[in-house]
N, C-alpha and C positions, 0 to 999 in steps of 0.2 A: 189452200191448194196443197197436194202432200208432196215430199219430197219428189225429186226425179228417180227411177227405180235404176239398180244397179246390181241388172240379173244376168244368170247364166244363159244359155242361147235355148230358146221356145222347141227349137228343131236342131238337129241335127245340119253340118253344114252341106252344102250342095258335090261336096265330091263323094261326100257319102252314097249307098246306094239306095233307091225308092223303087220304088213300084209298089175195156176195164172190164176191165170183166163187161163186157156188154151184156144186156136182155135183148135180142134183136130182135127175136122173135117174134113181139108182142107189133114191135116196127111193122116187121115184112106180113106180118095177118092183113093190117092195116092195108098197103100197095097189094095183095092178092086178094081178098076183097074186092072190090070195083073192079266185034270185035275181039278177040281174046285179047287176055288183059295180060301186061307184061310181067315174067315175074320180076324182074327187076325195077321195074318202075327210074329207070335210070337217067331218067332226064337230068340236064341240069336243076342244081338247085335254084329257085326264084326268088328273090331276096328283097325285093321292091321297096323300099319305107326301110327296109334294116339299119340298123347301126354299122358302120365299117366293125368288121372284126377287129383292129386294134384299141377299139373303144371297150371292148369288154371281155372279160377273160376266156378262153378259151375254153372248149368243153366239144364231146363229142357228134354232140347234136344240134343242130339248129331248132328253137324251141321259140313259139307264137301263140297268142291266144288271142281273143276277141270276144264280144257281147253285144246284142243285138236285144229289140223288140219283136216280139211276134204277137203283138197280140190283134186279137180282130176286133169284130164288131162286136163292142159292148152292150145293145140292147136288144131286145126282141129277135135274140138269134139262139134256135136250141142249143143246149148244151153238151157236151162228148162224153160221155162215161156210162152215165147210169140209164141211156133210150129213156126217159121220162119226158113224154110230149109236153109234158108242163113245166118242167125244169127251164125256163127260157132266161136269157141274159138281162139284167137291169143296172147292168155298172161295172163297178172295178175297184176290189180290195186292194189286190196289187198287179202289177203286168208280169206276164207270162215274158219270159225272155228264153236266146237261143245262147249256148255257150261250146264255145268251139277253141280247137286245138289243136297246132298242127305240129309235127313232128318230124323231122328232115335226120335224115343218118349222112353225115357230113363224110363219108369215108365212098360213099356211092351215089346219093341223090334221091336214096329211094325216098316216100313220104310216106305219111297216112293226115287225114283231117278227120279229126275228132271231132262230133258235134253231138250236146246232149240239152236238149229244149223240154223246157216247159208246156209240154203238150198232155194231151190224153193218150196218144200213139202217134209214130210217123209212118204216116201211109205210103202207098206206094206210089199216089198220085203227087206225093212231096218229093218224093225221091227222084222222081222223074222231073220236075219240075227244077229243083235243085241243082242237078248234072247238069241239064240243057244249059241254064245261068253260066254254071264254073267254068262248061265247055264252052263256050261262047266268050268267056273271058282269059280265057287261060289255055284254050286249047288242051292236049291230051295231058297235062302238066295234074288234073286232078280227073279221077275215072272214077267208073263204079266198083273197083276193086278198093281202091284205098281212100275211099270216101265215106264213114261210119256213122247215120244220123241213128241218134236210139232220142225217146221220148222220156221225164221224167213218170209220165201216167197220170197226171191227175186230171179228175174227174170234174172239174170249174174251172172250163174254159168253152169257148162257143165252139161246136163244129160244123158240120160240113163242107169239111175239105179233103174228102176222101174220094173217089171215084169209084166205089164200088156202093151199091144200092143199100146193103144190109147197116153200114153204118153212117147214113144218110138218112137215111127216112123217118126218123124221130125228130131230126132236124127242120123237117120239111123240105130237104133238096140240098142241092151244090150250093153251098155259099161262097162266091168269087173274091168278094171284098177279105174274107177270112183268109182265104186261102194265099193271095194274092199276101198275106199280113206275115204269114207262115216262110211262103218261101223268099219270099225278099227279107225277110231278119234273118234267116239259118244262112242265107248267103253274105248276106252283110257279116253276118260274123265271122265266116270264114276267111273273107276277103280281109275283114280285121286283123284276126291270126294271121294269116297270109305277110301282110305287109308289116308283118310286129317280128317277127322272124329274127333272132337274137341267137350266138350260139351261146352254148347254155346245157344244161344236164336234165336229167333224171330220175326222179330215188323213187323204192317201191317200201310200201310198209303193210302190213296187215292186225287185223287187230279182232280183240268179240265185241258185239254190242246185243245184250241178249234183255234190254226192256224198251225194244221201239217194236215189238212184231209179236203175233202170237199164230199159230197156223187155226183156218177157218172151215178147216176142212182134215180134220184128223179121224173123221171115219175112213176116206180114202188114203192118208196118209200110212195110217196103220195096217195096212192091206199087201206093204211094201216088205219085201223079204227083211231078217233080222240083221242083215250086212247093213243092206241102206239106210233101217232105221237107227241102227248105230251111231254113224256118220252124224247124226240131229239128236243127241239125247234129248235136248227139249221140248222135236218137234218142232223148233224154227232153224234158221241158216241164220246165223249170228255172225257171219264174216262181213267184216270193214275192211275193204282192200282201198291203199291211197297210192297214185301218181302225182309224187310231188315235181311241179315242174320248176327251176330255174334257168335267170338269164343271166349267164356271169355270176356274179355273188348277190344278188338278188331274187326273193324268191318273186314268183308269174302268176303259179296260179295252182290251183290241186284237181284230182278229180277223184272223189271220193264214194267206191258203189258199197252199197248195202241194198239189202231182200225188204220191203214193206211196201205194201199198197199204197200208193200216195193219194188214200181215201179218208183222211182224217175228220176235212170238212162232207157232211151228207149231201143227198140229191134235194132237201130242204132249200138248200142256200143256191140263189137266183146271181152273186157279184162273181165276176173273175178272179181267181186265186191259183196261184202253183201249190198251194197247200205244203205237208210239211217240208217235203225237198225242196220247195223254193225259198222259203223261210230259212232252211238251215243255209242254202246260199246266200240268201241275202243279207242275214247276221253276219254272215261272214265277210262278205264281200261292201257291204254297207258301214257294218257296226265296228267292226274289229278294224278292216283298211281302208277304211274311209272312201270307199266306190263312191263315188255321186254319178249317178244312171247318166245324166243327161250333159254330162260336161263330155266335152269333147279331146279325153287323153285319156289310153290305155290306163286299167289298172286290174289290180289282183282279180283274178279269175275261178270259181269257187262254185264247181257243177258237182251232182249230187244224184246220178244215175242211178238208175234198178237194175236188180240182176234177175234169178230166176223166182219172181216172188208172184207166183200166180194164186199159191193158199198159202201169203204170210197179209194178216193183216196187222194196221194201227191200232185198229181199236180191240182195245184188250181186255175189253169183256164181252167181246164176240157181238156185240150190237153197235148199229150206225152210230156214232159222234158219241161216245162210249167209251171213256177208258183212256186216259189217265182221270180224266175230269168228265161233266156231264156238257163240257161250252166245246160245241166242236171247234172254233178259231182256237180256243185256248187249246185244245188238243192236240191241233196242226201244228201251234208253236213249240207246244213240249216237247212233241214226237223229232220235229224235226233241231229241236234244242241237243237233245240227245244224241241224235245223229252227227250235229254239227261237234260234240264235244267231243266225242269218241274220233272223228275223226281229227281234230286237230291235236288230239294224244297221240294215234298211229303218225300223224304228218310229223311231229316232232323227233319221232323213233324211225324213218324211214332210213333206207341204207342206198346209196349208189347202185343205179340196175342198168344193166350196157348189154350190146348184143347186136345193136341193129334194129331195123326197122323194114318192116315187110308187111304183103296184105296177100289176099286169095278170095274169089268169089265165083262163085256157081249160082245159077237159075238150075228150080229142079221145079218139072210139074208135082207138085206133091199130092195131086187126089189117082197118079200113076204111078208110084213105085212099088218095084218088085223087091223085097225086103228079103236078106238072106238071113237063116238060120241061125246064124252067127251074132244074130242081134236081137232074135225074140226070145219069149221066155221059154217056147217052149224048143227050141230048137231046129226048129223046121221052118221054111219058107212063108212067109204071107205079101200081099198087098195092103197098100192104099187104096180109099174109097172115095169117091166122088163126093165133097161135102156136105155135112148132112147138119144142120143143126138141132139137138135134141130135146125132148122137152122137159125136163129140168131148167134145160137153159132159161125158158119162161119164169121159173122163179126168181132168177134173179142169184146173187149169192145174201144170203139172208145176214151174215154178219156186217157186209160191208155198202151194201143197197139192193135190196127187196124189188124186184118187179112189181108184179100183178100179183092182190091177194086173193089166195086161195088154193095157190097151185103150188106143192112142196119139192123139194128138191128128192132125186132118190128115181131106181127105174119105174115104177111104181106108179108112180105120177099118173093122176087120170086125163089122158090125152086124148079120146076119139072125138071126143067131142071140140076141143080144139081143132084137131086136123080137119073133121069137116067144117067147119067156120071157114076154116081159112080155102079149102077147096082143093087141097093139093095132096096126092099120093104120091109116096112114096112107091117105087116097085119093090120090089119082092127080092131082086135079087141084091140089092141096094138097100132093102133093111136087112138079110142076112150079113151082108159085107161090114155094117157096123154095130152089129150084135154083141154086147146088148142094151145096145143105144135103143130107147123108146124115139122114134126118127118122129120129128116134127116137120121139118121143113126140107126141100132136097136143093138146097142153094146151091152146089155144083150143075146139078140136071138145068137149075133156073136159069144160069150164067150163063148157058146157051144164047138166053135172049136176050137178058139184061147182065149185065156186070154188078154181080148180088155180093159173091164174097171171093177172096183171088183163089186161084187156081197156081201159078207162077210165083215160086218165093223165091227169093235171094241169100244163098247162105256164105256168112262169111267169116273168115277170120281175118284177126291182123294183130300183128305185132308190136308192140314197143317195149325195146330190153329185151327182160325175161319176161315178162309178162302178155301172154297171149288171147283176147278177146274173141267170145267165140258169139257172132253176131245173129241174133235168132229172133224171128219174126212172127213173135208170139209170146204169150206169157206161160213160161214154164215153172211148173210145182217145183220146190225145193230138189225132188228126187230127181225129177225130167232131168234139173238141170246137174244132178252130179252123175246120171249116166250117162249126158254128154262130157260134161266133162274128164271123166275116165277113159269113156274111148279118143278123146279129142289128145288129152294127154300121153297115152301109151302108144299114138298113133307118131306123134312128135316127139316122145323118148325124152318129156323133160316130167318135172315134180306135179302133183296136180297140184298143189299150190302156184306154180305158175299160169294157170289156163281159166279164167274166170268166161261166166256165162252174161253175155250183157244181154239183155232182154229188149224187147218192144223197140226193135232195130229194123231199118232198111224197110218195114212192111208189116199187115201187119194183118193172123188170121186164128185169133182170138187164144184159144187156151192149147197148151200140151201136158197130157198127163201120161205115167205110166201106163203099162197096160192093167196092172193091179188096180191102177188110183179109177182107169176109164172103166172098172167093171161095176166099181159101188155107183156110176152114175151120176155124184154130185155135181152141180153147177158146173164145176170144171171140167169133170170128164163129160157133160153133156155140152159140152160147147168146145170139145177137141173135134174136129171139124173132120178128117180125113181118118177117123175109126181107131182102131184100136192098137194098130200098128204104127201110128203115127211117129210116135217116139222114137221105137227102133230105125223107120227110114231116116227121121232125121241124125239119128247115130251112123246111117252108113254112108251119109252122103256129106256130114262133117268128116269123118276118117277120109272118104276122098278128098276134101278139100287139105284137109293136115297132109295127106302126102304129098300134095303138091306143093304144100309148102316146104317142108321138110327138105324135100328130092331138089326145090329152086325150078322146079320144069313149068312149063305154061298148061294148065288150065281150062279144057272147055266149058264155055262157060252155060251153054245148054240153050233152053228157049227162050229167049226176052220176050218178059208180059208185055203186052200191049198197051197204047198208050191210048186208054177211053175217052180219055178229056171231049171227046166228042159226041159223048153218048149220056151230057148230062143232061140233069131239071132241076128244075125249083118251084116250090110251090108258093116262096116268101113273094112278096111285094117289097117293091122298093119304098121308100121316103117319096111322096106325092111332093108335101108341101110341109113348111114351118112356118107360125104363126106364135108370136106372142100374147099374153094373155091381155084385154084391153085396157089401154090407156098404159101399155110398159114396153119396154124397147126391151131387143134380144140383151144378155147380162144385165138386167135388170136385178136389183134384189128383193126378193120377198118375203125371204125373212129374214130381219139382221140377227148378227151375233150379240151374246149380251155384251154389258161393257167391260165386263171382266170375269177372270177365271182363274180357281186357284190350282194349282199343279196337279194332273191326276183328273179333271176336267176334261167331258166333252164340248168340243167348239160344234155348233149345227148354224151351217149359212142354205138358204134357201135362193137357186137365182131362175129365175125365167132364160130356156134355152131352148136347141132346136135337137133334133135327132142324132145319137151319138153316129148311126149310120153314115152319116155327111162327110165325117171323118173318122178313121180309128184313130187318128192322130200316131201314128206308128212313130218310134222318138221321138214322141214330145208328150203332152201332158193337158187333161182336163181340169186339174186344179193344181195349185199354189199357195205352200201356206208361208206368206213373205214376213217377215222381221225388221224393222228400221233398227238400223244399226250404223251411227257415223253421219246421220242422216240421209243414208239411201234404203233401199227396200231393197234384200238380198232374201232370194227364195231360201228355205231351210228345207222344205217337204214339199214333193206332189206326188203322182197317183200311184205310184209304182212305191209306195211308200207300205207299211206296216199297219202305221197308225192311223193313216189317212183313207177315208171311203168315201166315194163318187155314185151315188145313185141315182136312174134316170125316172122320171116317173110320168108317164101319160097324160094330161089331166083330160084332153077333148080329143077325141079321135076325127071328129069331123072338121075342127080347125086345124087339127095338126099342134096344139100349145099341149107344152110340158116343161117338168119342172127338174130342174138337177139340186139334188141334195147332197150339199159336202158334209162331211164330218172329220175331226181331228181329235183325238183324244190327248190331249196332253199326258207327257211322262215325267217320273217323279225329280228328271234332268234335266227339262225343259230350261233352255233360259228364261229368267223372269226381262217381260220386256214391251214394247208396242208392238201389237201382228195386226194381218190384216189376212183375209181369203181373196184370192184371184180364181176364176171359171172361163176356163177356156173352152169356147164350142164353135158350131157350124151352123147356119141355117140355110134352107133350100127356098125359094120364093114358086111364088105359081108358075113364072116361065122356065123353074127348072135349074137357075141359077144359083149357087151354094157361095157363102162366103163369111170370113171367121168373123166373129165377134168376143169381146172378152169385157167379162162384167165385176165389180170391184168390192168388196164387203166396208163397212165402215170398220174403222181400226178400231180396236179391243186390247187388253191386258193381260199377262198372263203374272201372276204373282203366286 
């Protein structure tokens, strides 16, 4: 009989809380076929779980941080990034997590919460979902003004949990269990930060890092007047900007942005992965200060946000899982190795940053602005267009995932034949308006009926110190995002070094290009959704928000999008039933480990289980790779690990039996010693009842 196990807690305790460049295109053929917010934010400060201020030194700020689980449903759920209907979920490299931040100006009460998740994008139907939660717990203490989700973008992770058509339908529909996964962990971590609330300081550092990015799109890029391209001798945005945060003399946690597509791993790869910004967090927050995910006490905090990186890619020979190496996991690790190192150089060099703490936000119909002079190229007045998705966009971006082949990126693209496939005209006055977008799809005119792609974004800034985030609901090209930032800058009368562009924030409606970048067409400017001026409106209707901030005045906040949640589908099936293979019980083993393995060794356990569906297991874990040590069994590793992979596999459709494959690769640190593999699952019986089981490897050696 083996020892008694003397492990960390399975879950999470009960006070806790429960509950990309797209192709849409190819999607939506498919379905056509067949309050003003205060400026001061002056509430008292909330302090709930804090430390009494004479426990620890004093500083100008109250500073919080938190980490959560987001992740969904690990199998047979489409994936978010690349619309590939075959791209579908089979497991779990590592878990997608939310990481949050909250920041209190101890001199007035104002706040901001910071949250930046391991997602493909935060949609608007998270954003919405999010507030309801905080406001229901907190009352107006957290709003949609100083409330800041942005996504790290990566491309392996399950979706449909957007409410809008266009970035569902690859999916197969709404997925609730995801989604449900989604917003219960970004809150959770808030509520973390929240109750972690320490006073405590500040510091801002910046830095270059000019070999994790290459631009993907340097025919559009060069198209950009000789001022802008200046600015990018490269051709990429190499800026590392870090907020280092501490509490008293202790550091909390960093948040470290830089520009690259967190497209490392391809549309190949079917497991869960934050790719390389989750990686750089997790070396950090695992390797370096010793996080263990599943224990239940704050620790170092270590998010790894994007900025305006809509043509910076990872892969830096211009092809999918390409560049540094030909192993795309190994490339996710370099890439985000790199990231991690450059930032913890700037974190080392950061300097004390003060000022306060403030936010500002606006809804703007953005397929309706009237755009002044003052902001186009050519100097004269234009509109916004009712969203058009173009066809380029069909191709896909070919360095970083390829649509459908056959169809090139460029105006050029032979489209009639697609348009009529899919059945839908474009009017006339509506391809002039996005000229010279080749109009594939008229997703605004569709939105009519269904809720295709938003209409209603949210533009925001906010403040902490000197440093001012200008919140944008989209991915913007290097350039997009340094002529907002100029006008966002000169608008507020501070350095542009202090005004960073944080990307794929509050919502979310695919690419923003110049209007130089939207006339070559590429990928990106076919999928700038609201035409040619897009840029420019979002430059006049940030300078509005900057003076609001500026002046301290309140803010209209314009039209709030509507809340669709009512207007979903799905075309998924749920989990009928689970059945084990004959004559074996659920955690059954089927294929043991050998007896032993020398450092540098992959471990492969095989066990009889049931639908990861049953449960995402959100804070807690599908495998366990446990240690006797003292003679008890003390987990080292489970799935939100590195080195550890959880795969689900089918065997019968008709009985419902399948099989989970763990793997552990041992590292050249490993302790030598007795392991064992632990598999945690669910099963569902014919009357529908679900309940866990956990299945046990025979013990093995690591030498």
């Amino acid at each position: 009989m083996p020892p008694p196990a003397v492990l960390r807690p399975h879950r999470r305790p009960s006070h806790r809380i429960r509950a990309t460049g797209l192709t849409i295109a190819a999607a939506l053929g498919a379905l056509l076929l067949g309050t003003v917010p205060s400026p001061a934010h002056a509430a008292p400060a909330r302090t709930t779980g804090s430390a009494d201020a004479t426990d620890v030194a004093d500083g100008e700020y109250l500073v919080g941080r938190g980490i959560a689980d987001v992740t969904g449903e690990a199998a047979e759920t489409g994936m978010m990034g690349y619309s590939s209907f075959d791209q579908k979920t089979s497991g779990i490299h590592q878990r997608q997590r939310s990481r949050a931040f909250v920041v209190v100006d101890r001199a007035n009460g104002r706040r901001v919460a910071y949250v930046n998740a391991d997602l493909g994008m935060i949609f608007q139907s998270v954003r919405q979902g999010v507030l309801t939660r905080l406001r229901d717990r907190y009352g107006s203490l957290y709003d949609e003004a100083n409330v800041l989700l942005s996504a790290t973008h990566t491309h392996s992770g399950p979706g449909g949990f957007s409410h809008h058509v266009a970035y569902n339908l690859s999916v197969l529909g709404f997925q609730s269990a995801t989604y449900r996964a989604i917003v219960d962990g970004i809150v959770e971590s808030v509520v973390e930060a929240h109750e972690d609330l320490r006073p405590g300081s500040v510091e801002l550092g910046t830095g270059t890092l000019t070999d994790a990015s290459v631009n993907r799109s340097r025919t559009a890029f060069d198209r950009n007047p000789a001022a802008d391209r200046a600015a990018f001798p490269g051709a990429i945005d190499p800026a590392m900007t870090v907020l280092r945060f501490r509490q008293g003399d202790r550091d909390a946690g960093a948040i470290s942005w830089f520009a690259t597509h967190n497209t490392s791993i391809t549309n190949r790869n079917t497991l869960i992965s934050p790719d390389n910004k989750g990686y750089a967090a997790y070396a950090w927050e695992h390797d370096l200060e010793g996080v263990r995910y599943l224990d239940d006490t704050p620790g170092f905090v270590a998010a790894f946000p994007n900025t305006n990186a809509g043509d910076m890619s990872p892969n830096l020979n211009l092809k999918p899982g390409s560049g540094p190496t030909e192993d795309e996991f190994e490339n996710a690790r370099i890439i985000g190795l790199r990231q991690l190192d450059k930032a913890r150089e700037v974190y080392r060099a950061t300097e004390p940053t003060g000022g306060g703490v403030d936010s500002r936000l606006a809804y703007v119909d953005m397929e309706d602005v009237a755009v002044s002079g003052a902001y186009t190229p050519d100097g004269a007045p234009h509109r916004t267009c009712p969203a058009v998705v173009g066809a380029s966009t069909l191709a896909g971006s070919v360095e970083d995932g390829p649509a459908i082949p056959g169809f090139e990126e460029g105006t050029r693209t032979p489209v009639a034949g697609i348009i009529d496939a899919l059945r839908v005209e474009t009017p006339a006055w509506l391809a002039a308006c996005q000229y010279p977008k080749a109009s594939l799809i008229p997703t605004g005119l569709l939105s009519n009926v269904l809720p295709v792609t938003p209409k209603i974004l949210p533009l925001q800034i906010v403040r902490i110190g000197e440093l001012h985030l200008v919140a944008g609901p989209g991915e913007f090209t290097i350039t997009a995002g340094l002529r907002i930032r100029r006008t966002v800058a000169q608008q507020l009368g501070v350095p542009l070094g202090h005004v960073l562009l944080q990307g794929y924030a509050n919502s979310y409606s695919q690419y923003v290009t110049t209007p130089e970048e939207y006339d070559a067409q590429q990928y990106e400017g076919g999928s700038t959704l609201y035409g040619r001026y897009t840029l420019p409106a979002y430059q006049q209707e940030f300078a509005r928000v900057a003076a609001s901030l500026r002046a301290g005045t309140a803010l209209d906040r314009g039209p709030v999008p509507p809340d669709e949640s009512g207007r979903q589908f799905t075309f998924q099936t749920g989990v009928v039933h689970d059945s084990p293979p004959a004559a074996k019980a659920f955690g059954a083993v089927l294929t043991p480990p050998a007896a032993s393995y020398p450092r540098g060794g992959t471990v492969t356990v095989e066990f009889a289980t049931g639908h990861p569906k049953n449960d995402v297991r959100r804070g807690g874990t599908f495998l366990e790779v446990q240690r006797l040590v003292g003679g008890a069994w003390v987990r080292e590793l489970d799935d939100g690990d590195w080195a550890t992979a959880y795969r689900w596999t089918r065997l019968n459709g008709v009985t419902g039996t399948s099989k989970a494959t763990i793997t552990w690769t041992t590292g050249p640190d490993t302790p030598a010693g007795t392991y064992r593999i632990v598999h945690h699952g669910d099963a569902k019986n014919l009357f529908g009842k679900t309940a866990p089981f956990t299945g046990t490897s025979p013990v093995f050696t690591v030498s």
